[in-house]
N, C-alpha and C positions, 0 to 999 in steps of 0.2 A: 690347616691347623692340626699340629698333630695330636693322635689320639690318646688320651691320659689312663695310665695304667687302672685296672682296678683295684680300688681301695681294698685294705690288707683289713682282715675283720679277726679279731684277737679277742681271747678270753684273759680277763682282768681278776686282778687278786680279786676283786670282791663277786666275784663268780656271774659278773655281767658281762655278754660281749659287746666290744665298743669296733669304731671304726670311724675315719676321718672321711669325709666327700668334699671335695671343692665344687660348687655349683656356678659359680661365677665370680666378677668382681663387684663388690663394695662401692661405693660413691667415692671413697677416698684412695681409691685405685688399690687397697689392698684385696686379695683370694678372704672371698664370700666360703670358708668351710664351712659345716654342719657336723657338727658330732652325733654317730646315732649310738644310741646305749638300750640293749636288746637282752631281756630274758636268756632265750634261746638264740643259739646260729641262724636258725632257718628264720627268724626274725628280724636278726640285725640283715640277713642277705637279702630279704623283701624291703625293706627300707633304704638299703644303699641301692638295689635296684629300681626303687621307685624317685628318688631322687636325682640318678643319674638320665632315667625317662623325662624329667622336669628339665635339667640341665640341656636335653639333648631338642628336647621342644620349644624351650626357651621360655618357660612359664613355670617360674621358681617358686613356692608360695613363700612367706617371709618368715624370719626366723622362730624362733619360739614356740609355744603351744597354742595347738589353733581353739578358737574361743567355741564353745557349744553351738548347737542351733539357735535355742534360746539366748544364752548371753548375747550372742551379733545381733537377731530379732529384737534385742531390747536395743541394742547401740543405732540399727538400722530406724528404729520407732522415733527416737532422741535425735539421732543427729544427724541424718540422712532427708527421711521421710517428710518434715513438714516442710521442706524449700520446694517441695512440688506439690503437696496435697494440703487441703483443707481440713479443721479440726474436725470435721464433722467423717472424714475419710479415714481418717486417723484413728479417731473412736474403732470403726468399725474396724480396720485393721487389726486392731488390741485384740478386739473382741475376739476375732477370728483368731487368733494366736491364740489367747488363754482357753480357747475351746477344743481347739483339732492341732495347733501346731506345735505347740508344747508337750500337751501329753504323749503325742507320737513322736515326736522326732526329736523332742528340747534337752534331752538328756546328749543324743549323737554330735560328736564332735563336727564341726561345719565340715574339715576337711574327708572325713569320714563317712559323710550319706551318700545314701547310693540310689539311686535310682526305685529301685523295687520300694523301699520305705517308703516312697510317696505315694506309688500306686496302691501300697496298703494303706495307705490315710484314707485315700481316696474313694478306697472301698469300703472301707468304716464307715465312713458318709454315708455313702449309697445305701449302703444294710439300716440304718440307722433313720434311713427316709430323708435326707436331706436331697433337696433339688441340683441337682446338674449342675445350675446356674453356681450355687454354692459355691460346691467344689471348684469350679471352676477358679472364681475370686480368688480361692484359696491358693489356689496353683499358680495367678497371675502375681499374690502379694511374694510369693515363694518366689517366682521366675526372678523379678526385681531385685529382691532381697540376694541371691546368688550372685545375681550379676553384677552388682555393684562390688560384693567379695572377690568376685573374679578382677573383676580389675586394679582391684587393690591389692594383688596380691597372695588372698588370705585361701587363696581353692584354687585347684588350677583348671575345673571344667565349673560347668554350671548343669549341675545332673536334673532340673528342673526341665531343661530343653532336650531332653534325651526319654526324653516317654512323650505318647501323646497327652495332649492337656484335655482334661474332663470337657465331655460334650454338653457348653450351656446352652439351651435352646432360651432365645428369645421368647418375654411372654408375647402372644400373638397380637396384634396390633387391630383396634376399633376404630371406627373413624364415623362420621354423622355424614350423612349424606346431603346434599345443598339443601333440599324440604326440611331435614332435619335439623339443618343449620338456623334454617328461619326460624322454625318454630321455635327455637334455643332463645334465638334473639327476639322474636315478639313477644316470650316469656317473662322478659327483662322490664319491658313497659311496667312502670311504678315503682321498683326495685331499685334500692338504693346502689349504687356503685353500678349500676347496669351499663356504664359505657369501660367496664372490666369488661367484661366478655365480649365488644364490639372488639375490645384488643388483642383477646386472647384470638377471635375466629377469622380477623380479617388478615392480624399480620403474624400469628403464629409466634410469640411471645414465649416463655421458659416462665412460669408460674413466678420465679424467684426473679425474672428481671421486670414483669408485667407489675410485680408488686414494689418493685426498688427502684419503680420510675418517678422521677420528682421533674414537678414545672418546668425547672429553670434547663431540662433537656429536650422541651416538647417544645417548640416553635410553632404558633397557630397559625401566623402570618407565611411565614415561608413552607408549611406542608412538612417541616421534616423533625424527627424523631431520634433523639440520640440515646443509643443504649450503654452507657458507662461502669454501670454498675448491678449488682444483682442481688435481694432480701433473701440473706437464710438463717437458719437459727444454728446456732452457734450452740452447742453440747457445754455446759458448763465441767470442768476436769479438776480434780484435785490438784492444792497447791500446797499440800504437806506433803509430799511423795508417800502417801499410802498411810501415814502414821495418826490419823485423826481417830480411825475404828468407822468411820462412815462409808456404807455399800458405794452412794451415788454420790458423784462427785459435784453435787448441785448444793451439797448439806454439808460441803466440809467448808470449815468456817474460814479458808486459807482459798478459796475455788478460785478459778482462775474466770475471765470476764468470759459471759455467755451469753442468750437470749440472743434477738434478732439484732443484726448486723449487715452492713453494706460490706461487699465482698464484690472482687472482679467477675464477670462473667463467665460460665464455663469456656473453655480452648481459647478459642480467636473470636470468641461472639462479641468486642468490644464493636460499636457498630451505627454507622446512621443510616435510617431509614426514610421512605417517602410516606406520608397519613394520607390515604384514599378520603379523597373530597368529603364524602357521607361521613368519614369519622373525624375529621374535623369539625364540622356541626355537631356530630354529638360530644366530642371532647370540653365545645366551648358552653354548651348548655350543661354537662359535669364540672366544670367550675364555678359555671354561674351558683350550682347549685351547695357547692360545699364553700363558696363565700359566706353563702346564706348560713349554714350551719356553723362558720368559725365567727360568727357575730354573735349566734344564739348561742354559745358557749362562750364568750368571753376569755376568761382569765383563765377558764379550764382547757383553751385550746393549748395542745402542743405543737408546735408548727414547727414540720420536718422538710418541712415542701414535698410532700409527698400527693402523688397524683389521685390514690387510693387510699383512703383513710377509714380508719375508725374513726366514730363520732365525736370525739375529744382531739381528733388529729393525729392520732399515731398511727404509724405502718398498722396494714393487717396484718395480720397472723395468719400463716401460710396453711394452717388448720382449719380456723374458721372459713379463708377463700375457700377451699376445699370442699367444707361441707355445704356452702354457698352454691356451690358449683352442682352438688348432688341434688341439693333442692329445687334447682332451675331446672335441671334435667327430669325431675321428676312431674315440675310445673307443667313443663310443655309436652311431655307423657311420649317421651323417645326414650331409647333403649338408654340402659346406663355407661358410659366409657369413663375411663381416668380423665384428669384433667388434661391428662402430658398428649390426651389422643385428640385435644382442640386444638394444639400443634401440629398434629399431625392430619385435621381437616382442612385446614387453616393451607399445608402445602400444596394437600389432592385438588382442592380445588382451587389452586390459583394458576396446578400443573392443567386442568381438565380444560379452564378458562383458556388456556395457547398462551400462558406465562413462561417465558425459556426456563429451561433448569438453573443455569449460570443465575440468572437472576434471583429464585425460588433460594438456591444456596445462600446466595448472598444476604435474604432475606429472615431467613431460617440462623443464618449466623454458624451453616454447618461447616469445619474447617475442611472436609474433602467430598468431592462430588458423587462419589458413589453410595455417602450415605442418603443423600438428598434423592437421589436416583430410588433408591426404595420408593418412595412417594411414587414415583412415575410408575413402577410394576405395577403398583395397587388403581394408579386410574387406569393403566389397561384391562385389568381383570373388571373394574367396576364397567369401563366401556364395553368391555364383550358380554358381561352380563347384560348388561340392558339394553343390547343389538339382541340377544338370545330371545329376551322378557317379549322384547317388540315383534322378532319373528313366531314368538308363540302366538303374541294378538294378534298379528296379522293372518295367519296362514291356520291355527290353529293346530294338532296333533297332528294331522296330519302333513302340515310342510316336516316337520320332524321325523316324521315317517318315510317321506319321499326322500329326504335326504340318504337318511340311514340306508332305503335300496339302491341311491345312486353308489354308496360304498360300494355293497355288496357285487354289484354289477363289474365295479371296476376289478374288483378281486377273483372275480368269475372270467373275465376275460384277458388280465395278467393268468 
């Protein structure tokens, strides 16, 4: 193909320079030109050079003026963003925007950010005492957000992937140890909803699908456990598009539907599971017992079929489990963990038990094995700890000691 001359850059009666670029062809087979119109020379020759760069990469942006950071953030929030994410991701999204993403960069034109501006976000954060973790978010709602302009067109790089992303450090992860586990569960005795936490510690459950399990997926008879769906609360949003005068969108009298709702499960966890024998007995003595209670309540039952109830029969509320959970923990006078970390005993010990990982995944609902695999690091470290604990009882300071000289020795005779 041969090579096309360069475009001729002329100063115009009205004291602007212009010039024509053909970048490609049109869908209707006519030349895609671009008219640039430039203050100065040294302006319009940086723009017909950065066009003919597009041309020659093959990655045109599209005609017209490219839309801010903000304006695309708001289109990217609308009409992009909720066909993958949930309202509750969404909110925080916003949030994240109208916090750090707007005031820094919402002004710069999308095709015009540059790499360094984020790094300066990023450091405003950090001065500002925001966690890692943050920023990080920040830089994955960014990464997304570009990239979807990239494809469409509207940018020709995605300057988010062109610096490193903020270092989130995970928070470190608790877990109850098997003694600890019991005493969790012998806590339970008398405790209403007590075959909750036989679910949460045997099959390692997601708080929101332990609570948005209903009868008609638990099979008592055949052992097995369907997880279809999952209890989260749903962020009530304004439905005047901001025109009410109310802060939360819980009080605008147009809100869109909120409160607790059945929603898919996180990734791939749609999922059926095997009920270990013990938790079948206690499942079928947890109905026996909230038959009892939806007779003593009559007319005031709500019946959701829901496995775990409040006293009138509605879903709990994933607050109340919550502090349910901190009470039991404190019942049985073990250290305190998150809930999300009885998920995470729930795997250690089903890995320590000789349960393959493949199955542990499966069981966990996690969509790739290497997050499942974390589990297994931490029963190695618990298993060398307690080969250490036992050679201290056995041998006392002393095997420790000998040890330490067998090092030395070897290093004295290297």
């Amino acid at each position: 193909m041969p090579r096309l001359p360069y475009p001729t850059i002329k100063q115009g009666d009205d004291g602007w320079w212009h010039a024509y670029v053909t970048v490609g062809t049109k869908p209707n087979g006519r030349a895609d030109q671009r008219h640039v119109r430039r203050k100065t020379k040294d302006e319009a020759v940086a723009r017909v050079d950065e066009l003919l760069a597009q041309r020659r990469s093959g990655a045109v942006t599209k005609a017209g003026r490219a839309p801010t950071v903000q304006s695309w953030m708001e289109t990217y929030l609308a009409d992009v963003a909720p066909r993958r994410c949930n309202p509750e991701t969404l909110y925080d999204y916003r949030s994240k925007c109208r916090n750090w993403i707007y005031p820094h960069l919402g002004k710069t034109r999308l095709d015009k950010l540059k790499p360094e501006q984020l790094d300066a976000m990023y450091l405003a954060m950090e001065r500002q005492g925001k966690a890692p973790s943050h920023a990080l978010k920040v830089h994955r709602i960014m990464t997304r957000a570009l990239e979807v302009a990239l494809r469409r067109g509207m940018v020709t790089r995605n300057v988010a992937k062109l610096i490193d992303a903020p270092s989130g450090k995970s928070p470190k992860m608790s877990y109850l140890t098997e003694p600890e586990a019991l005493r969790v569960l012998a806590a339970t005795a008398g405790v209403r909803n007590s075959a909750r936490w036989s679910v949460a510690l045997a099959l390692g459950l997601r708080q929101g699908e332990a609570l948005g399990l209903r009868w008609a997926h638990v099979d008592l008879k055949t052992g097995e456990m369907e997880i279809p769906k999952q209890l989260r609360r749903r962020i009530y949003e304004h439905g005047c598009d901001g025109t009410c005068g109310k802060k939360r969108g819980a009080d605008c009298p147009k809100r869109s539907k909120g409160g607790l709702v059945l929603v898919d499960p996180k990734g791939k966890s749609e999922r059926t599971l095997p009920i270990p024998k013990p938790l079948i007995a206690k499942l079928k003595q947890h109905r026996k017992e909230q038959r009892s209670e939806k007779e003593a309540a009559a007319e005031w039952w709500q019946d959701g079929d829901y496995v775990f109830t409040q006293t009138d029969g509605r879903p709990l509320d994933p607050r109340q489990d919550y502090q349910a959970w901190v009470d039991l923990l404190a019942a049985a006078g073990v250290k305190r963990v998150r809930l999300h970390d009885a998920r995470g005993t729930a795997a250690t010990l089903m890995i320590a038990q000789g349960v393959p990982i493949e199955v542990v995944q499966v069981v966990l609902g996690h969509t790739e094995l290497r997050t499942t695999q974390v589990y297994a690091k931490v029963v190695d470290e618990l298993t060398r700890d307690a080969t250490d604990r036992m050679g201290t009882l056995l041998m006392g300071d002393e095997g420790a000691d000998a040890t330490d000289g067998d090092d030395d020795d070897e290093e004295d005779e290297a």
